[in-house]
C-alpha positions in Angstrom: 53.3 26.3 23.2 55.8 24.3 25.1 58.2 27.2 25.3 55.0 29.6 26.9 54.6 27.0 29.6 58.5 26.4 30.7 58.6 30.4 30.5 55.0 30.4 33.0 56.4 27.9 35.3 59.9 29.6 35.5 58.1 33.2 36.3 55.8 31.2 38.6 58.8 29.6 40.6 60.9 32.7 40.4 57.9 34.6 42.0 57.1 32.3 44.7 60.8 32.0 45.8 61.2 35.5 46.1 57.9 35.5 48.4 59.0 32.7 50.5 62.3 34.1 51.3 61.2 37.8 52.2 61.6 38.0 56.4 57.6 37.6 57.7 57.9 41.0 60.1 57.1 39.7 63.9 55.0 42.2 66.0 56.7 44.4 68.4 56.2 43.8 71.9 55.1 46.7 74.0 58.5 47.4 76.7 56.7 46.4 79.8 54.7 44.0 81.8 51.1 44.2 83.0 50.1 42.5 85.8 46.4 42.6 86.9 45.9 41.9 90.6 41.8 40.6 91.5 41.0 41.3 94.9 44.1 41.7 96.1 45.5 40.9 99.5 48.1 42.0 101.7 51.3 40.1 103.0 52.5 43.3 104.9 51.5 41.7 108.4 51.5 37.5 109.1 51.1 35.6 111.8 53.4 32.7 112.2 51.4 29.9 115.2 55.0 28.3 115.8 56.8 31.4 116.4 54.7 34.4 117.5 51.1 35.0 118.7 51.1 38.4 117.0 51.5 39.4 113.4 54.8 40.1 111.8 55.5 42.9 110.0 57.1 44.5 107.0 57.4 48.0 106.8 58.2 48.4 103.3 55.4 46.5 101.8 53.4 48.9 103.8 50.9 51.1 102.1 50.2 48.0 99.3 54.1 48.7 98.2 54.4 45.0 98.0 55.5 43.9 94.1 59.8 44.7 93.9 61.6 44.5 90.9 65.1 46.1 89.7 64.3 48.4 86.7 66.4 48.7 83.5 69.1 51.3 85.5 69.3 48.4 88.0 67.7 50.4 91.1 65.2 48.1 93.3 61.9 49.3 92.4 58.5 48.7 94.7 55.1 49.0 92.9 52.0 49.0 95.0 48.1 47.8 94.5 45.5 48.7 96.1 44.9 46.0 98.3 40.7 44.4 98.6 39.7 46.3 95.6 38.1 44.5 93.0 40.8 44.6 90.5 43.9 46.9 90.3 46.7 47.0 87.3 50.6 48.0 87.8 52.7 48.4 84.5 56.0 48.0 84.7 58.5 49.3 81.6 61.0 47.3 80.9 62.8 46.5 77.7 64.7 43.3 79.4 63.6 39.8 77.4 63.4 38.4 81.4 62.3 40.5 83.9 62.4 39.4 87.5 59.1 40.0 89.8 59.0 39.8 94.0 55.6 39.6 95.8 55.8 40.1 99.4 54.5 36.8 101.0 53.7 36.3 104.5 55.6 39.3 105.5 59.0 38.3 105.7 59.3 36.0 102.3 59.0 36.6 98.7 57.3 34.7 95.8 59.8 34.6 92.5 58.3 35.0 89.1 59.9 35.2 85.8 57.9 37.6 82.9 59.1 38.1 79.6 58.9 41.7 78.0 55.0 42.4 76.7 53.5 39.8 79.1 50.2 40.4 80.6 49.7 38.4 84.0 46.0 38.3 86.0 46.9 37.6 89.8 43.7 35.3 91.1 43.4 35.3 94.8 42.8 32.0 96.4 42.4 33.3 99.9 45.2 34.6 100.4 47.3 32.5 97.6 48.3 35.0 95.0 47.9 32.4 91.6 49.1 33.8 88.5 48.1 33.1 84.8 50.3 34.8 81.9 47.2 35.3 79.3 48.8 36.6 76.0 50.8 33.6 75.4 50.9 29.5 77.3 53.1 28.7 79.9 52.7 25.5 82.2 50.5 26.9 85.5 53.7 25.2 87.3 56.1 27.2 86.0 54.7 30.6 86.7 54.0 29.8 90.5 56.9 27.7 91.1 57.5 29.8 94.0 54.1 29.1 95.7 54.0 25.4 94.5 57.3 24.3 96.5 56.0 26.2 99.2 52.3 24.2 99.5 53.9 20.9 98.1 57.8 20.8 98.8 58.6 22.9 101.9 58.0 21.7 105.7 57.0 24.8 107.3 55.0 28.3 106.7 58.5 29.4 105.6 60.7 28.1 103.7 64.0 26.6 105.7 66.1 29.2 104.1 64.3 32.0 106.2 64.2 30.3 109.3 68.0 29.4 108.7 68.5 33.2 108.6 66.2 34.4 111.7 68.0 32.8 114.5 65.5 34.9 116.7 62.9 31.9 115.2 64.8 29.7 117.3 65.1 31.8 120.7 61.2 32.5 120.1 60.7 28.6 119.9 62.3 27.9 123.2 61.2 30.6 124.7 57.5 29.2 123.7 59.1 25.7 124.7 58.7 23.6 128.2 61.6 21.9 127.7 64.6 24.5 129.5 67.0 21.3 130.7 69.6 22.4 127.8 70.5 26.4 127.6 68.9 28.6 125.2 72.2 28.5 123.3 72.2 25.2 122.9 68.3 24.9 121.3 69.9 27.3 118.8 72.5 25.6 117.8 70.6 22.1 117.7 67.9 24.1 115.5 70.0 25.5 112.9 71.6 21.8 112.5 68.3 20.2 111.9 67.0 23.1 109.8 70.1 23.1 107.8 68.9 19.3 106.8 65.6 20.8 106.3 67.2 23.1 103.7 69.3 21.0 101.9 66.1 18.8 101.3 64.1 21.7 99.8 67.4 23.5 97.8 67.6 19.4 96.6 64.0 19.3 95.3 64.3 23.1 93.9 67.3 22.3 91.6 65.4 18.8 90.1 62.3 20.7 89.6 63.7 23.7 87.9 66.0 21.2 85.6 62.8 19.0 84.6 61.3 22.5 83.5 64.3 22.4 81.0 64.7 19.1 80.1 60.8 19.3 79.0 61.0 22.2 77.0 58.6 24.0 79.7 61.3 27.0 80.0 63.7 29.2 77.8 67.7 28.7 78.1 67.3 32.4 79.9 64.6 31.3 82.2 66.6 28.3 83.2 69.5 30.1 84.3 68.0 32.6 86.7 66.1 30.3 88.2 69.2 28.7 89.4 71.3 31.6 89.4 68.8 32.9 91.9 69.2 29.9 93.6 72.8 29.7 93.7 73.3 33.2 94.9 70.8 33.0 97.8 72.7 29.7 99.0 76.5 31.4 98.3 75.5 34.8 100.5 74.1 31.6 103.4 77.1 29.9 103.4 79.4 32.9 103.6 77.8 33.6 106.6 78.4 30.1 108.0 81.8 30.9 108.4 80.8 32.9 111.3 78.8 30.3 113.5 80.0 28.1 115.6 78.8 24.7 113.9 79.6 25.7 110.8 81.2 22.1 110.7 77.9 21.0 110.2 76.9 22.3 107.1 79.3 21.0 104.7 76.6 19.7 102.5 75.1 22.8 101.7 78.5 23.6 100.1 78.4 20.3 98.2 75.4 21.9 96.7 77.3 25.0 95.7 79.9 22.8 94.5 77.2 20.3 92.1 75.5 23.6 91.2 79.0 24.6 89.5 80.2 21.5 87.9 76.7 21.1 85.9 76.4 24.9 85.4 80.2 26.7 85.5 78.5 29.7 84.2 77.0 30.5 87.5 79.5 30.9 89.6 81.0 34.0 87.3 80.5 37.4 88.4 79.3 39.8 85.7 77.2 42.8 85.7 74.3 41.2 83.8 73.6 39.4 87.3 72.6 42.6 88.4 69.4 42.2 87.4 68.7 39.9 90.2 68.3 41.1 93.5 70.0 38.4 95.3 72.8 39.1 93.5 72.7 42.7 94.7 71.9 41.3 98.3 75.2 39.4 97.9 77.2 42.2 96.4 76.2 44.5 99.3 77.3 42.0 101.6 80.2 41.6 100.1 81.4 45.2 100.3 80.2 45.0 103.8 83.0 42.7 104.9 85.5 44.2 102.9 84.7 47.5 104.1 82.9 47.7 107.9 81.4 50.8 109.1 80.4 51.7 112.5 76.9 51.8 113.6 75.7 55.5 114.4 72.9 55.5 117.4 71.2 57.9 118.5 69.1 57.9 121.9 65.6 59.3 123.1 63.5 59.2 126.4 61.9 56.1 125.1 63.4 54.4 122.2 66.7 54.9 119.9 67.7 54.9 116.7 70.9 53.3 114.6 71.9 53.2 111.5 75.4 52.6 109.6 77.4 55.4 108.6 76.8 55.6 105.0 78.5 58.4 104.0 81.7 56.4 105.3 80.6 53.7 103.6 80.5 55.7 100.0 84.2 56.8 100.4 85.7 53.2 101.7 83.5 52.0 97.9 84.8 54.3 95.7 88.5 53.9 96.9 87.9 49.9 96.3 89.2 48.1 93.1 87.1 44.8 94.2 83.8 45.8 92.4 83.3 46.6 88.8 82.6 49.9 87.7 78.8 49.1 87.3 78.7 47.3 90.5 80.7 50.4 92.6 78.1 53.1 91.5 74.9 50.6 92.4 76.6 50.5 95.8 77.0 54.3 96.3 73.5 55.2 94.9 72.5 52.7 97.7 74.7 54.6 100.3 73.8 57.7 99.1 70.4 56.7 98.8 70.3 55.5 102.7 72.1 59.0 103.7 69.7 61.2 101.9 66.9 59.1 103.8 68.0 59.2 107.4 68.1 63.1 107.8 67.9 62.4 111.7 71.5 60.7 111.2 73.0 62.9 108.7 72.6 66.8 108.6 71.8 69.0 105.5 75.8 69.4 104.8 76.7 65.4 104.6 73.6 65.4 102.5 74.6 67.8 99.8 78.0 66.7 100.3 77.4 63.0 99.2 74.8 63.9 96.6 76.9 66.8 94.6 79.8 63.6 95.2 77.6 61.0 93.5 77.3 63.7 90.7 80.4 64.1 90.0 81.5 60.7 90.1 79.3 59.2 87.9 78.0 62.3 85.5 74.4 60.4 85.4 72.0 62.9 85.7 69.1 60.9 85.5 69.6 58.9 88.7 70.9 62.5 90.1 67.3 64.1 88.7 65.5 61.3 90.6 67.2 61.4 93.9 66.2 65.8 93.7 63.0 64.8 93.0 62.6 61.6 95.6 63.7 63.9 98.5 62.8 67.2 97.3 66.6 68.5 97.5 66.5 72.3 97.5 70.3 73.3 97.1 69.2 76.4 99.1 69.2 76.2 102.8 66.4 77.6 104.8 66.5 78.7 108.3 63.0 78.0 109.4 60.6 75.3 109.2 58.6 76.4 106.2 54.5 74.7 106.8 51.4 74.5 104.4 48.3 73.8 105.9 45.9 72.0 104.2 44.0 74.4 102.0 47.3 75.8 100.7 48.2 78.4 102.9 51.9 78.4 103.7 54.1 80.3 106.7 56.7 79.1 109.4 56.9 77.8 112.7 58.6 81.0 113.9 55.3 82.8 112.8 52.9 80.1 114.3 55.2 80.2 117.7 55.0 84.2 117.8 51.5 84.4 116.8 50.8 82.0 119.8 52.7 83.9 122.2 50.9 83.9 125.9 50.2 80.2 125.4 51.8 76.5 125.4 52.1 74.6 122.0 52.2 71.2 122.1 54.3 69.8 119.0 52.9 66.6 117.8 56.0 65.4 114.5 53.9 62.5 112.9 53.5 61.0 109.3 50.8 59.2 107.5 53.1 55.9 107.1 54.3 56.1 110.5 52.1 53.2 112.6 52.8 54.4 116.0 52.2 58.3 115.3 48.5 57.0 114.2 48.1 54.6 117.2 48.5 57.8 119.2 45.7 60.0 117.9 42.9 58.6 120.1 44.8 59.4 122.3 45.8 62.7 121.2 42.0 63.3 120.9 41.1 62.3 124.4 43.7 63.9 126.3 42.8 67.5 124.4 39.0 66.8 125.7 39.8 65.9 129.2 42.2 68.8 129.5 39.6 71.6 127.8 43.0 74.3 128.4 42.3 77.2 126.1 45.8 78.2 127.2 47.5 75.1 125.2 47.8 74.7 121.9 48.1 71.3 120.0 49.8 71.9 116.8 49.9 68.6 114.2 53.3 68.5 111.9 54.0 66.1 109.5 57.1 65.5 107.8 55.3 63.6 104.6 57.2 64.6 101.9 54.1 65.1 99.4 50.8 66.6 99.9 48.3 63.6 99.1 49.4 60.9 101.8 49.3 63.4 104.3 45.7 64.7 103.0 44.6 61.6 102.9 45.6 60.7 106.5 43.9 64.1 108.1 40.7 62.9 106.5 40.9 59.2 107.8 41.8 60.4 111.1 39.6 63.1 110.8 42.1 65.9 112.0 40.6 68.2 109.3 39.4 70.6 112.2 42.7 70.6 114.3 45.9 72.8 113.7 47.6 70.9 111.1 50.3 71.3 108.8 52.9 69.7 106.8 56.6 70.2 106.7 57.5 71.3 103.2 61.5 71.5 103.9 62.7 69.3 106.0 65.3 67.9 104.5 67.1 71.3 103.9 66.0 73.2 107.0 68.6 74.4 109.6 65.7 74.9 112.1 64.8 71.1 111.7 68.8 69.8 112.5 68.4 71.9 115.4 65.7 69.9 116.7 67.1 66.6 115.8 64.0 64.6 115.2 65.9 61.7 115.1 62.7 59.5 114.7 59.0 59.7 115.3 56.7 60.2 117.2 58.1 62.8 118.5 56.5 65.5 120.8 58.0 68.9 122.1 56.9 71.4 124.2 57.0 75.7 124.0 56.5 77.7 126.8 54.2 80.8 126.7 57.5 83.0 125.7 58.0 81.1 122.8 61.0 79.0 124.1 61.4 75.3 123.7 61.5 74.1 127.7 61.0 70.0 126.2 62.4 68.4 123.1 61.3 65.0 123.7 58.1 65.6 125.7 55.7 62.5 127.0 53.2 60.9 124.3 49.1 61.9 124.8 49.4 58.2 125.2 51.6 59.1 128.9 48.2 61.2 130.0 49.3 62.3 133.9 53.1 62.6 132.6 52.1 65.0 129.6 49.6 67.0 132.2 52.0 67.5 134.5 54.3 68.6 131.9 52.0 70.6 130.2 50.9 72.3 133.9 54.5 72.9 134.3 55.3 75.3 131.1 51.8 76.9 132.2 53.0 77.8 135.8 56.6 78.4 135.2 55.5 81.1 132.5 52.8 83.0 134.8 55.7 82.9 137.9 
């Protein structure tokens, strides 16, 4: 009997051992983050009462494109919302533990969160305040908006000193704004960035205690804790590197001290490695780095009314890939950016360059994904058409050789416009007005846009309602020898064919300029019927 039970409770033991010590499977987290946005509301455009009586704005959180993240190839990524509906979700993949999430606030600043991988995250509007909750697991409310707290309980002004410290046009529109003109403009400057540079050192001061009392509380990860501060400490590095460039940099020694703290409490910080890439203030600081190591010129180009510049980027990709200060992983995040910027500003670069730098990037780093997306993002055709090839918007397709020919006996008036392009839109009333008052059955007002896909564009014509005009859209711009021969170099742009066909203005008056573009107009009329 006694030998049954010693034999019972040995099996028993045995059994429950083995149980105990078999691993307990944890659920696998989806690879992305979900963020629900409620009645969301736009940053694009703020107005600042201390500095401007106008809104500011930002073009590329335009359109709702207003969430920025680097993805898991390291490329910036924008996400958009659609902004005052009810409730609209963006999912991002991502199999990083951390990821790093921008909202555009205010236009020119950014709110920082930190998600982990399989987080979903409602955004409640409060006003304007974006407040987020993480709802599939608890993290203190503080912690997730840390960004917006130090804003509404730490920081002076509507923007935080580090901004300011960068716009020294703040300071010119202060004075400007200002009675006071017994010093020189100059000197308000100067005496600004001083006293905001105490301003900053305050807030960077009450940033570092509140992110280390997250840690010393248990509220935040290892992880978490350093890229709060490594954000931090990267943001204040690329500031003081450009101290060295201003006259009072004398002045600012204590923001270094803070450098200096940062890196005697955390030495790990001031390492360079390619896992920093995920943060895009480290990218900020590594493009600014190969900036002064390797300047470019500044291309411009000039129009009747306004200009346009931009650094020579396909310079910039050789001076790069010759360099030896930048890892490997570092060098090719620089040239897709180059190349990136070159494939974007066709007005700058012509179709050549283009294929030039993108069959480069190809070759140099064999990574035909990033290759794939850059074909796709510009629709790169590897052919090379003469003519402007056009669809209208019911699908039918031609040239602008064929729609100049077929209107032979008459004046076209060539309106180059896009659905994201603010002041192409402003002009449409315009537009509108001017073809009304003029009532010329001899003048044709042809609408091109150089959208690069159809459902922008559609969407535009129906807004603006410019179903019933002559519209179409520009399918090959970016590999059209027609289109470098009328270097659009930025738009609105407006041109003018006689009744013979030829091109008599290639940067013609806006409808806006009503009794410059009627004369204009009157001009190609008469000199064709002479």
């Amino acid at each position: 009997m006694n030998k049954h039970l010693v034999l019972l409770i040995l099996i028993s033991t045995l059994a429950c051992s083995d149980h105990k010590d078999k691993p307990v499977d944890q659920p696998q987290l989806p690879d992305q983050v979900v963020l629900i946005f409620k009645n969301p509301q736009s940053h694009a455009r703020y107005t600042f009462p201390s500095f401007y009586d106008q809104p500011v704005g930002n073009l590329a959180s335009g359109n709702g494109y207003q969430i920025q993240t680097i993805n898991d190839a390291l490329i910036p990524t924008r996400y958009r919302f659609e902004v005052n509906s009810p409730s609209d979700t963006v999912t991002i993949s991502t199999k990083r533990n951390l990821l790093e999430v921008k909202l555009t606030y205010k236009a020119i600043d950014e709110l920082t969160y930190y998600f982990r991988k399989g987080d979903t995250v409602i955004f409640n509007y409060e006003g304007t305040k974006p407040i987020a909750e993480i709802i599939n697991r608890n993290e203190n409310t503080e912690v997730t908006n840390f960004s917006l707290n130090q804003r509404d309980s730490v920081y002076q002004d509507d923007l935080p000193a580090m901004i300011i410290f960068n716009h020294s046009l703040l300071g010119f529109r202060l004075y400007s704004r200002g009675e006071d003109k017994t010093i020189s403009a100059q000197e308000f400057v100067k005496n600004y960035r001083i006293k905001m540079g105490q301003v900053l050192n305050q807030e960077l001061t009450e940033d570092i205690k509140r992110i280390n009392s997250f840690r010393e509380k248990g509220l935040i990860t290892e992880q978490h804790h350093n890229a709060m501060l490594s954000d931090l400490y990267w943001k204040l590095t690329n500031k003081v590197t450009e101290l060295r460039y201003v006259p009072e940099e004398e002045n600012f020694e204590y923001l270094r001290q803070i450098l200096k703290d940062l890196e005697r409490d955390h030495p790990a910080l001031a390492v360079r490695n390619d896992s920093l890439l995920v943060s895009g203030i480290y990218q900020s600081f590594i493009e600014t780095k190969a900036k002064r190591l390797h300047p470019v010129e500044m291309l411009e180009i000039k129009g009747r009314e306004s200009g346009s510049r931009t650094w020579n980027y396909p310079s910039s990709y050789d001076s790069i890939q010759a360099s030896t200060e930048f890892s490997p992983t570092e060098r090719k995040l620089l040239q897709y950016k180059n190349l990136d910027k070159t494939l974007s500003e066709t007005s700058h670069f012509n179709i050549e360059t283009r294929l030039k730098y993108l069959t480069k990037f190809k070759n140099d780093y064999q990574d035909t994904v990033l290759f794939n997306d850059f074909v796709k993002k510009y629709n790169v055709k590897f052919e090379i058409d003469d003519d402007v090839q056009l669809v209208d918007n019911s699908g039918k397709t031609g040239t602008l050789n064929e729609f100049i020919s077929a209107n032979k006996g008459k004046v076209i008036y060539v309106d180059y416009w896009a659905s994201w392009c603010a002041p192409c839109i402003a002009e449409m009333p315009s537009s509108k007005k001017f073809q009304q008052e003029m009532n010329n059955e001899n003048i044709v007002y042809l609408y091109l846009s150089t959208d690069r896909t159809e459902e922008p564009w559609q969407k535009a014509l129906k807004k603006l309602e410019l179903e019933g005009s002559t519209n179409y859209r520009i399918m090959n711009a970016d590999n059209s020898l027609q289109m470098d021969d009328l270097e659009i170099q930025f738009i609105p742009r407006y041109m003018i064919y006689d009744t013979n066909g030829r091109l008599v203005n290639k940067d013609a008056p806006r409808p806006s300029e009503s009794e410059l573009l009627k004369t204009q107009l009157m001009k190609a009329l008469n000199a064709s019927s002479n």
